[in-house]
N, C-alpha and C positions, 0 to 999 in steps of 0.2 A: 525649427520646431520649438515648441516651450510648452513650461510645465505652468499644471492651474491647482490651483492652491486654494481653499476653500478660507477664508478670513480667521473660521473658527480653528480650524486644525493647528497643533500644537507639536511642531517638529524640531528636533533638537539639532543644533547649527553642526554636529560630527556628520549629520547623513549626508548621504553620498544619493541627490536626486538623480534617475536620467533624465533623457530628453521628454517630454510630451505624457509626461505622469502626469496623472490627475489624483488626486487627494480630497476628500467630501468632507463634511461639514464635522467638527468637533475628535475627526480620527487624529489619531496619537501614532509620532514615530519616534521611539528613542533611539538612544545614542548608538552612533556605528555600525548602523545600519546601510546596507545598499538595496536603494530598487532602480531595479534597470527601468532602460528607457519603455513607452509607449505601454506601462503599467497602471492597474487602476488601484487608489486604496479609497475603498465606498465610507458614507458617514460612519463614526463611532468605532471605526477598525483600530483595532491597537496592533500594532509592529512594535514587540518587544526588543531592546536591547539586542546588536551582535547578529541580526536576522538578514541573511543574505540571499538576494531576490532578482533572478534575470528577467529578460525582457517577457515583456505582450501577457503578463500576469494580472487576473484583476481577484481583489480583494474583498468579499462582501460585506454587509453591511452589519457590524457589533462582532465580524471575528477577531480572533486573540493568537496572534503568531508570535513564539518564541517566548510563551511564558514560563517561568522554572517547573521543572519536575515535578511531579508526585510522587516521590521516593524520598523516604527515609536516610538513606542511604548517600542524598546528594546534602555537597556541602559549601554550596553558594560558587562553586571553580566557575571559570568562563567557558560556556558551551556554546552551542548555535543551533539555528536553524538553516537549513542549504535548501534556498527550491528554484527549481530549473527552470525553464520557460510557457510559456503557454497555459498555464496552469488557470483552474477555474474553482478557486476554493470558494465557497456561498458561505449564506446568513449564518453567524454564529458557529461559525467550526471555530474548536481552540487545537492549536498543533505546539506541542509542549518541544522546550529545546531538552539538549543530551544531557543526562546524568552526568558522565566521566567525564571531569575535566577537560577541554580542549576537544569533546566531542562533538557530532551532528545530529538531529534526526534529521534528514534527508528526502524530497521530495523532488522528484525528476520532473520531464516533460509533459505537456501537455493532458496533462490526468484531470479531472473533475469529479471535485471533493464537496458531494453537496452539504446542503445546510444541516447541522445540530452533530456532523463529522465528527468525531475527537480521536485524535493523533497522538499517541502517547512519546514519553521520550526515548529515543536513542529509535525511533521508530524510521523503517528505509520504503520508500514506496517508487517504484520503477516508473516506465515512461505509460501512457494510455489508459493508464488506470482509471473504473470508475467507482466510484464509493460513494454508495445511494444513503439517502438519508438516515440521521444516527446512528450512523455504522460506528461502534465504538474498540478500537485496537490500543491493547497495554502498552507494558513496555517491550521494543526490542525486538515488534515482530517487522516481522519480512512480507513484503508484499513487490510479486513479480509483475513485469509487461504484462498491460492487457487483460488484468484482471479484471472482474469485476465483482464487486460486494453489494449482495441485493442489500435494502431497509432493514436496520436495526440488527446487522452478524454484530455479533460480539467476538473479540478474538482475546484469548490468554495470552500471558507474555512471554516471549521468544518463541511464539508460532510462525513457519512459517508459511505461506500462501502461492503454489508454481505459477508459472508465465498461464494465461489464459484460462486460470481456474474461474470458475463461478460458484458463487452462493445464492441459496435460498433465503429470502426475507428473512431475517429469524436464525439462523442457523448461530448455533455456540460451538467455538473451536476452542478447543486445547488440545488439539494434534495437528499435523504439516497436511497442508492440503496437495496433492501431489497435482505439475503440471496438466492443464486442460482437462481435468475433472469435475466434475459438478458436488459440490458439498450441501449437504440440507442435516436439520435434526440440530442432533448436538454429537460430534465429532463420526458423520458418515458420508462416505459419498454416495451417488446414485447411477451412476455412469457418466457418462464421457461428455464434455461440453461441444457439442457436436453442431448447433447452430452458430454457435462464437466461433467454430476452427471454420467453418464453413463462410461467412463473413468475411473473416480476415483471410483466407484464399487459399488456407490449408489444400491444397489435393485430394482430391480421393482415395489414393491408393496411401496418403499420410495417414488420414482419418482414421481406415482403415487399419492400420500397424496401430493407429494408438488407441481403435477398442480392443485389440486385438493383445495389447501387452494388459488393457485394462481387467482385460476377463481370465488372462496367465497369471494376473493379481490373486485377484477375489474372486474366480471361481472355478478354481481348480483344487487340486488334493496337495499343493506346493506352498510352501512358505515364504517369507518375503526373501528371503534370502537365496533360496532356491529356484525362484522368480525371475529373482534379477540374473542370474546364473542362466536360465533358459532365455530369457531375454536378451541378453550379449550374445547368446551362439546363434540365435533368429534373424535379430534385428539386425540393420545397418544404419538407418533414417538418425540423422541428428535429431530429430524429435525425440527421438527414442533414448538416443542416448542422454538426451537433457534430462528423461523421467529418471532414466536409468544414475546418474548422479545425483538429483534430487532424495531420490530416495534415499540412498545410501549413505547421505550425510544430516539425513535425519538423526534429530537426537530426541526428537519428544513421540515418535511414532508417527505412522501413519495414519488417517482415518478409514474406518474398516467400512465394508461395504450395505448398504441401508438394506434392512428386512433380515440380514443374518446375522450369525453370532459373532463373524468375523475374527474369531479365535487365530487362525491362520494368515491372518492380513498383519499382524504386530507380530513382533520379536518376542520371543519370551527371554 
């Protein structure tokens, strides 16, 4: 196999090419960088500095991978960016590398990052993920398996997002969206992501357990804490217990339930 190289692209002799990469017209890859074999990086793409890239990735056309932070806070140390394989980042995503020193933001498998994306730093995104266009996430948020992020969520920094959650176009977070919940508004859920568990071959009787911890949440006379409490002596389902961890190592709260006060859904 062999790699095609576009005349104009401007790659610096430290990169590490693989086999059967193709590279377009005028993109830019600096130093020390690796992209794995049978990867694509489209015209105008820039691959910053230290951006490490496995295989069957392709790159769209003016994104900007691995460029320094928006923080205050960073002071030029050498960071990275990590992305797994398969990946389908489009037009104009920028994914910013880690703040700390020797750090990552992080992009797993086979996720699809559309166009005008922005990936903040020290930011972690799991494997399946979709992230519809301008979804815009700060710094340091968490983003699990099989998420998906309707058009333009906005997410606060160190949010984070459970395995199989969905959003609503539009929805603004700055609280944890708990596993396979649906989030809309601005910091609520609406119920249970019940098409997406349904897709991915969730069970019935799974589904089931997790409206069923959903509504021992938010809409009963119990608090989160309390919740989780009657959810361990109910439940069995790793599902369950994945919400049931998830929550409990929330630190910015939970999202309260849409149409009520949700007084009872957060800690006080």
């Amino acid at each position: 196999m062999s790699t095609h190289i576009h005349p104009t692209a401007v790659i610096d002799s430290s990169t590490d090419l693989g086999s059967d990469v193709r590279v377009g017209p005028y993109a830019i890859i600096e130093e020390g960088c690796v992209i794995g074999d049978f990867s694509e990086i489209r015209a105008h793409a820039v691959i910053c500095k230290g951006t490490l890239m496995g295989p069957k990735n392709q790159i769209g056309y003016g994104a900007i991978i691995g460029a320094e932070p928006q923080d205050y806070g960073y002071r030029g140390g050498p960071s990275r960016v990590e992305i797994g394989s398969g990946n389908k980042i489009r037009e104009y995503v920028t994914i910013h590398r880690a703040s700390k020193e020797n750090g990552a933001t992080s992009i797993g498998n086979d996720n699809f990052i559309m166009g005008g994306v922005h990936l903040g730093h020290d930011t972690q995104v799991g494997n399946g993920a979709i992230l519809a266009n301008n979804t815009l996430l700060s710094g340091y948020v968490e983003v699990g398996d099989r998420v998906f992020l309707g058009g333009a969520t906005i997410v606060h920094q160190f949010v984070r997002i459970g395995c199989f959650a969905i959003t609503r176009g539009g929805t603004r977070l700055g609280k944890d969206v708990p596993p396979y919940f649906m989030a809309v508004d601005t910091n609520q859920v609406s119920g249970v992501n019940r098409i997406g568990l349904r897709r991915a071959g969730f069970s019935h009787e799974t589904r089931r357990a997790i409206q069923a911890a959903y509504d021992l949440i938010y809409n009963s006379s119990l608090n989160v804490t309390q919740a989780l409490v009657e959810l361990r002596s109910k439940f069995h389902a790793p599902e369950i217990a994945e919400l049931i961890k998830f929550i409990s190592e929330s630190k910015r709260g939970i999202c309260r339930d849409y149409g009520r006060s949700g007084a009872h859904a957060e800690e006080e």
